[in-house]
DSSP file (Angstrom, degrees, kcal/mol; ACC not computed):
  #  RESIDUE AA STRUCTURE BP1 BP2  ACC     N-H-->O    O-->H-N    N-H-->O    O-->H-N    TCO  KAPPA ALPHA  PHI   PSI    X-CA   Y-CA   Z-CA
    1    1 A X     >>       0   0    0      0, 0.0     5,-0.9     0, 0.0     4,-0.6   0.000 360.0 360.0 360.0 -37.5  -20.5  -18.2    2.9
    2    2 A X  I  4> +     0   0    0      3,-0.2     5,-2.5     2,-0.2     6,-0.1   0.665 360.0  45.2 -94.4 -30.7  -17.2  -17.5    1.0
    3    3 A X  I  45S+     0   0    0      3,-0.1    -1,-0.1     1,-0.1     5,-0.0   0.892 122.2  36.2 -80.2 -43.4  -18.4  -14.0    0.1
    4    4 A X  I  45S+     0   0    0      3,-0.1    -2,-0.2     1,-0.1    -1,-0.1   0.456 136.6  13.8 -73.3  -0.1  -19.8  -13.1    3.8
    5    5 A X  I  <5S+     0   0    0     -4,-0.6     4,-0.4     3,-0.0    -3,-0.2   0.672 121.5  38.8-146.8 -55.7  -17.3  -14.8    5.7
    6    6 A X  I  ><S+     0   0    0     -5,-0.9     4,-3.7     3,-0.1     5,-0.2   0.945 112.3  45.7 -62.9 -74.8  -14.0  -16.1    3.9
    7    7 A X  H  ><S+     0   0    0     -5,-2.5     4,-1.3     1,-0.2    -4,-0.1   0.588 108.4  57.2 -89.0  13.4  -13.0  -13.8    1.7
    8    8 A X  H  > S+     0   0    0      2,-0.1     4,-3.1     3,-0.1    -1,-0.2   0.829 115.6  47.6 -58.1 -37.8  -13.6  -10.3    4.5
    9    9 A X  H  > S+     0   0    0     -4,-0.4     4,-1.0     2,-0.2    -2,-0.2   0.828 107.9  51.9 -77.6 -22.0  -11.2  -12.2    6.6
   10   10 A X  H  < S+     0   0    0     -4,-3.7     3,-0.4     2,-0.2    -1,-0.2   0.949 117.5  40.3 -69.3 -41.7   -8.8  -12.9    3.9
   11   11 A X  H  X S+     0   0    0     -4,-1.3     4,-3.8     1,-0.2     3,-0.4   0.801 108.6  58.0 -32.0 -57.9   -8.6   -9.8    3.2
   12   12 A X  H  X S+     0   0    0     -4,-3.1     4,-1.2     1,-0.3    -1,-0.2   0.541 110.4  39.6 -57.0 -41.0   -8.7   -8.7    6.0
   13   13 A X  H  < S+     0   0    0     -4,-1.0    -1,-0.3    -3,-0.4    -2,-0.2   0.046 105.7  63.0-127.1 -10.6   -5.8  -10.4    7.2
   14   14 A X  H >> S+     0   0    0     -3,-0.4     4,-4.2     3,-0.1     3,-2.9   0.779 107.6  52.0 -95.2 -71.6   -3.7   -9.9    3.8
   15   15 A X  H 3X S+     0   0    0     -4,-3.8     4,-2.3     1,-0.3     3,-0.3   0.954 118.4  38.9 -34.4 -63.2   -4.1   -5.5    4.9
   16   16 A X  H 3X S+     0   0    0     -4,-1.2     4,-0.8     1,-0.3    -1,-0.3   0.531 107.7  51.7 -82.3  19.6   -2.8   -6.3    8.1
   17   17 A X  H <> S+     0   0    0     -3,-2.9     4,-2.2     2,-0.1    -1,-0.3   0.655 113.0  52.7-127.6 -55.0   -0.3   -8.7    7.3
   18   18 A X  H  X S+     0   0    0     -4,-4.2     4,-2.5    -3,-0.3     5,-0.3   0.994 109.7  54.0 -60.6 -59.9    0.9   -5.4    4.6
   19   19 A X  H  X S+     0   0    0     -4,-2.3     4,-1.1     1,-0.2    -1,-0.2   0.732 108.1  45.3 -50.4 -41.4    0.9   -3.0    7.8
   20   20 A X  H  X S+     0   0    0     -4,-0.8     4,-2.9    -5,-0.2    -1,-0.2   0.891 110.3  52.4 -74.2 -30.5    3.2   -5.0   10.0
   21   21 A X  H  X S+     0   0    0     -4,-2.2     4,-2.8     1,-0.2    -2,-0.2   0.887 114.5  43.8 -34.2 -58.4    5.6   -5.6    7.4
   22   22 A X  H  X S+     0   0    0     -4,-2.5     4,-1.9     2,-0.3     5,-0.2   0.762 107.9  54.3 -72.9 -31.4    5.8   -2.1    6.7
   23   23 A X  H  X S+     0   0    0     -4,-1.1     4,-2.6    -5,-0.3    -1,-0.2   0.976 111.8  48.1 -51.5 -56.2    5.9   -1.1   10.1
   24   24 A X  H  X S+     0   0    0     -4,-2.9     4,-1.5     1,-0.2     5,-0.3   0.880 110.4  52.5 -56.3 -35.3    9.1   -3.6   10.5
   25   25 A X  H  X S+     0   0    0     -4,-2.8     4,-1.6    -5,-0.2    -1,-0.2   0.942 108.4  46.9 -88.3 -20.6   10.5   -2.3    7.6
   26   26 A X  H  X S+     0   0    0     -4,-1.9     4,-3.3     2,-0.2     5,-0.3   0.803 116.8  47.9 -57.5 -36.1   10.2    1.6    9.0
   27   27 A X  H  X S+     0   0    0     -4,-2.6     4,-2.7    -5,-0.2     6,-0.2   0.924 107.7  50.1 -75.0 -22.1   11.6    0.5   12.2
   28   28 A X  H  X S+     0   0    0     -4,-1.5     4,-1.6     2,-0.2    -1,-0.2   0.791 112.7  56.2 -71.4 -40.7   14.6   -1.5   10.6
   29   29 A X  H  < S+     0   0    0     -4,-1.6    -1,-0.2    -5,-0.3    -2,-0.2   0.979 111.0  38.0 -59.1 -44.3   15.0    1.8    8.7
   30   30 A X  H  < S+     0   0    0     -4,-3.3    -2,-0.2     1,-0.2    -3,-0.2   0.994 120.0  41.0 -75.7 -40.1   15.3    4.1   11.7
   31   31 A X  H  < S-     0   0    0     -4,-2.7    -1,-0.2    -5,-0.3    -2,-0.2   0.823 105.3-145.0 -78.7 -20.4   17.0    2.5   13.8
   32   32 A X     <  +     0   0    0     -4,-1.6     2,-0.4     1,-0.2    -1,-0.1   0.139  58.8 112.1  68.5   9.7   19.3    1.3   10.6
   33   33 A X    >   -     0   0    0     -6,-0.2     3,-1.6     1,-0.1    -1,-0.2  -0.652  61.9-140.3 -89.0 134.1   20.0   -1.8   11.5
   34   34 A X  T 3  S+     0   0    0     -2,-0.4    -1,-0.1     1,-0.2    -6,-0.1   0.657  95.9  40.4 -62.7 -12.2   18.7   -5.1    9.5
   35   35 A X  T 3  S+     0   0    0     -7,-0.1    -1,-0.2     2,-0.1     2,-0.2  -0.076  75.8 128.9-130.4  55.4   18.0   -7.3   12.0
   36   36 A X    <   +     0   0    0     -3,-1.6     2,-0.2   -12,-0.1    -8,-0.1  -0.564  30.4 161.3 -86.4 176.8   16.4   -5.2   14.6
   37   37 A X    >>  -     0   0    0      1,-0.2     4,-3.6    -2,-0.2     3,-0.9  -0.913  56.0 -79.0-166.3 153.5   12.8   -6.7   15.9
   38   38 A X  H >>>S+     0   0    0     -2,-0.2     4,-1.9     1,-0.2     5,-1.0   0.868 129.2  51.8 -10.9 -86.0   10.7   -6.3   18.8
   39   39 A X  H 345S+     0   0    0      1,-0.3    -1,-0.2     2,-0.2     6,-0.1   0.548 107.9  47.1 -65.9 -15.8   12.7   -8.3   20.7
   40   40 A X  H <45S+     0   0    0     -3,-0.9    -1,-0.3     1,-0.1    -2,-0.2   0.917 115.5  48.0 -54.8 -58.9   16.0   -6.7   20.0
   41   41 A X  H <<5S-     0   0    0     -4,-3.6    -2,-0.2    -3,-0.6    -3,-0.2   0.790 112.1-118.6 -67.7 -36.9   14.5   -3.0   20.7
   42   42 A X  T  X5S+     0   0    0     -4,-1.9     4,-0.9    -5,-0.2    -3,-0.2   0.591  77.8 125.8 110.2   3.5   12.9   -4.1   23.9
   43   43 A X  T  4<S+     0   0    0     -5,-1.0     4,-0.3     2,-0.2    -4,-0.1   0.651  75.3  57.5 -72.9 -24.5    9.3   -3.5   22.9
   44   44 A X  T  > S+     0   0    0      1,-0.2     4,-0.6     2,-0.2    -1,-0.2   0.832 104.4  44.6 -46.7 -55.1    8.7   -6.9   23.9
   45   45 A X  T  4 S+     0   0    0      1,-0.2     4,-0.4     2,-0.2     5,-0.4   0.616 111.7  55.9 -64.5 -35.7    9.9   -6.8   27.4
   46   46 A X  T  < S+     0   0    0     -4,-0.9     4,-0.2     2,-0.2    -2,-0.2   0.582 105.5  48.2-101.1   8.2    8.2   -3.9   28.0
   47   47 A X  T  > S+     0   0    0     -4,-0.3     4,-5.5    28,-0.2     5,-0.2   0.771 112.1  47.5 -73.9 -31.9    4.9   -5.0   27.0
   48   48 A X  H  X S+     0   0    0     -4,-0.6     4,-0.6     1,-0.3    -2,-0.2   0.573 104.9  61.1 -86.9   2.6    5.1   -8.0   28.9
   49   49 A X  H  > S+     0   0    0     -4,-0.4     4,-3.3    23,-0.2    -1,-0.3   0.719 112.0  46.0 -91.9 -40.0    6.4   -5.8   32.1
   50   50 A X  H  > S+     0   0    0     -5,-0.4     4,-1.7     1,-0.2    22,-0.2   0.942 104.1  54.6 -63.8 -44.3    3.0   -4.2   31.6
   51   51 A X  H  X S+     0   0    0     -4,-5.5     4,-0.7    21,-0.3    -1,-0.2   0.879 113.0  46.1 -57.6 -35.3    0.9   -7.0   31.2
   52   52 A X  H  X S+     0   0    0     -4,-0.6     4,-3.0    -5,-0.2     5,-0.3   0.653 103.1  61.0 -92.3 -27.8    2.2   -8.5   34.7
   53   53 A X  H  X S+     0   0    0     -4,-3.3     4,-1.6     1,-0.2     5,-0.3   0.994  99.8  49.1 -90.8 -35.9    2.0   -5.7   36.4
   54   54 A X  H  < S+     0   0    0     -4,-1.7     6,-0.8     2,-0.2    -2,-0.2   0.810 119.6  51.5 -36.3 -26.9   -1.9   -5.3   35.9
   55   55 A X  H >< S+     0   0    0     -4,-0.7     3,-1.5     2,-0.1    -2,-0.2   0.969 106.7  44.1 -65.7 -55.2   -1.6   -9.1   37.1
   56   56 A X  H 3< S+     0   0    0     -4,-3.0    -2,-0.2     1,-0.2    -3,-0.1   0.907 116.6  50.9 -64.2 -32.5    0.3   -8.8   39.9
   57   57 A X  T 3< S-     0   0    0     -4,-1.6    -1,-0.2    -5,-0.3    -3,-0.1   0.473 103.4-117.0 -70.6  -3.9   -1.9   -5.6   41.2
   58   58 A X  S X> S+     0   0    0     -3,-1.5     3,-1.1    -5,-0.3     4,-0.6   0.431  71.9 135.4  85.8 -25.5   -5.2   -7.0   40.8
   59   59 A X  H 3>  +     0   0    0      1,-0.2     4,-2.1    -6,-0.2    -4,-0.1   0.495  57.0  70.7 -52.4  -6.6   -6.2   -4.5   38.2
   60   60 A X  H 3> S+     0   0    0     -6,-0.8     4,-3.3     2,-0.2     7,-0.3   0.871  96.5  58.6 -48.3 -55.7   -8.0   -7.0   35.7
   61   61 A X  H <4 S+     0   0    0     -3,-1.1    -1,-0.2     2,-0.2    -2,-0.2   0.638 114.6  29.0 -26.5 -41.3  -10.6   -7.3   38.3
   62   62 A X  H  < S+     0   0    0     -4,-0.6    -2,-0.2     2,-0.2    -1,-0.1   0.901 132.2  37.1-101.2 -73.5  -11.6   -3.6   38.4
   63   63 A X  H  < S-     0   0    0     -4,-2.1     2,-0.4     1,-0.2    -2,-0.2   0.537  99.1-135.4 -85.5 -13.3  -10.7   -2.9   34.8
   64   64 A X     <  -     0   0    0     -4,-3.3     4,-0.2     1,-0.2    -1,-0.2  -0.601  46.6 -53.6 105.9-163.8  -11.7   -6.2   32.8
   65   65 A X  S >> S+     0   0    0     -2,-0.4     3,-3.5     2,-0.1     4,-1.0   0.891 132.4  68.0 -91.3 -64.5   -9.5   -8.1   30.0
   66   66 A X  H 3> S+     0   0    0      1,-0.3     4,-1.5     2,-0.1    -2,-0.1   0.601  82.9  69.3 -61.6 -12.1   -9.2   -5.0   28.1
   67   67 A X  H 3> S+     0   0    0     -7,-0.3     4,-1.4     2,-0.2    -1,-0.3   0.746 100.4  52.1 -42.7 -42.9   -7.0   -3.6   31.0
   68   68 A X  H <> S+     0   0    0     -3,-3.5     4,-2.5     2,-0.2    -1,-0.2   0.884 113.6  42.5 -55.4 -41.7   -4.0   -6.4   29.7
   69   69 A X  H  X S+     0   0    0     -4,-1.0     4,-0.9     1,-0.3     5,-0.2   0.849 115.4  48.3 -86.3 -26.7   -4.1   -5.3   26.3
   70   70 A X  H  X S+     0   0    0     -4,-1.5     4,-1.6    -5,-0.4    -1,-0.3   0.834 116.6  36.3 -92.7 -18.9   -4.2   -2.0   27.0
   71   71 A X  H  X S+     0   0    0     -4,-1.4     4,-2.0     2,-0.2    -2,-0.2   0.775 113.0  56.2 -92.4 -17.5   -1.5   -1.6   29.5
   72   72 A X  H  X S+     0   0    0     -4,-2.5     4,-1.2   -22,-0.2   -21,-0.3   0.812 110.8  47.1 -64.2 -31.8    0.7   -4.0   27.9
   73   73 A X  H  X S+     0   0    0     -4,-0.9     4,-1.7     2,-0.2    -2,-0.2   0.773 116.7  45.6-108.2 -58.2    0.2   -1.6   24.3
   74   74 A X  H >X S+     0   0    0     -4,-1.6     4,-1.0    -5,-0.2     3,-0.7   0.995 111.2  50.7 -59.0 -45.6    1.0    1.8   26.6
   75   75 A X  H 3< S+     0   0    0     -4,-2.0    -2,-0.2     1,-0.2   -28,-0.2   0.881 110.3  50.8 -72.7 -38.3    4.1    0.1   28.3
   76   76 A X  H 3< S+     0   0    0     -4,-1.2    -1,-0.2     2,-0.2    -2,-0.2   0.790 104.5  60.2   2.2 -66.9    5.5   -0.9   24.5
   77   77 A X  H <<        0   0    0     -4,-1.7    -2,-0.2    -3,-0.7    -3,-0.1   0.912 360.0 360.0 -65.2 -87.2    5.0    2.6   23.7
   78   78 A X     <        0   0    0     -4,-1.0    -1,-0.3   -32,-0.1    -2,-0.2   0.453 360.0 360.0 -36.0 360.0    7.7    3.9   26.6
């Protein structure tokens, strides 16, 4: 159990735990400030403008759950 199960996820979770860091620390670099974040930059707000509008238009319906995650993750990008 601990070989099939525990320790993929620990892993697992250690890599991506390495990836956001380093992503936060590339962003902190460009932009050059120390305490920018998501929510500073505005990546926040413009996910969550993306997630709501596939609610408020009814696309979930048509397009599923993956619709959320994936327009919330394009609107971020812009």
């Amino acid at each position: 159990i601990v070989w099939e199960l525990r320790l993929p996820r620990a892993v697992l979770a250690a890599v991506v735990g390495a990836g956001l860091s380093a992503i936060g620390v590339a962003v902190q670099a460009m932009v050059r400030n120390a305490l920018a974040d998501p929510f500073v930059l505005g990546i926040s707000s413009g996910a969550a403008v993306g997630a709501n509008a596939v609610l408020i238009f009814g696309a979930m319906g048509a397009l599923g759950i993956w619709a959320l995650s994936t327009a919330a993750f394009l609107s971020a990008l812009l």
